[in-house]
C-alpha positions, 0 to 999 in steps of 0.5 A: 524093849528099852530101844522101844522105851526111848523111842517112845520118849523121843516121840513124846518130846518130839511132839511137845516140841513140834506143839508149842503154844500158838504166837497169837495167845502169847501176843494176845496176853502181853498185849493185856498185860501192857494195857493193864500196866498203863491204865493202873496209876490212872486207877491209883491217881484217881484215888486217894494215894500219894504219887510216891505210893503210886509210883512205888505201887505200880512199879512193884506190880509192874515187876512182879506181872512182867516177870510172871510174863517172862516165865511164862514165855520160858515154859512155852519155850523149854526146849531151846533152854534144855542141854539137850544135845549133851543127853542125846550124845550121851544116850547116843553113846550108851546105845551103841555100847550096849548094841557093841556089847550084845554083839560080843555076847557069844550066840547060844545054840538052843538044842532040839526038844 
């Protein structure tokens, strides 16, 4: 029952890492983004800001939509960041303890009812 349990987590991460979020959505929401970010200052020169406040205000909202945009690609992305290989060696090695450990377990005779 736990080798079906762990197969079955195998499958569910086997599938969200075969499943990942299409190239083109990424590509689509960056290329909003830069598009956003350059007419920005062009919004605030047309109004009635300092260039100082303008400079200060897109810079700061530059970083926080890039850095948002990063994350975002970080989660689209989970796996590669993931110690992944170390869990897989651990629970490769526990497994086979147990399946070593349940053949050293004498067999039992089930007498006739």
């Amino acid at each position: 029952e736990r080798l079906y349990d762990l197969e079955s987590c195998f499958g569910v991460c086997n599938r969200l890492l075969m499943s990942p979020i299409p190239p083109t959505f990424i590509r689509h929401t960056s290329r909003v983004l830069c598009l956003f970010l350059f007419l920005l200052p062009l919004q605030f020169i047309s109004g009635d800001m300092s260039n100082f406040a303008v400079l200060v205000s897109v810079a700061a909202i530059s970083y926080t939509l890039v850095g948002l945009d990063e994350i975002g690609l970080e989660i689209a992305h989970t796996f590669p960041m993931l110690p992944l290989q170390a869990m897989a060696k651990t629970f490769q090695s526990n497994v086979i303890n147990q399946l070593l450990l349940a053949q050293s377990y004498p067999k039992l005779q089930l007498s006739s009812l």
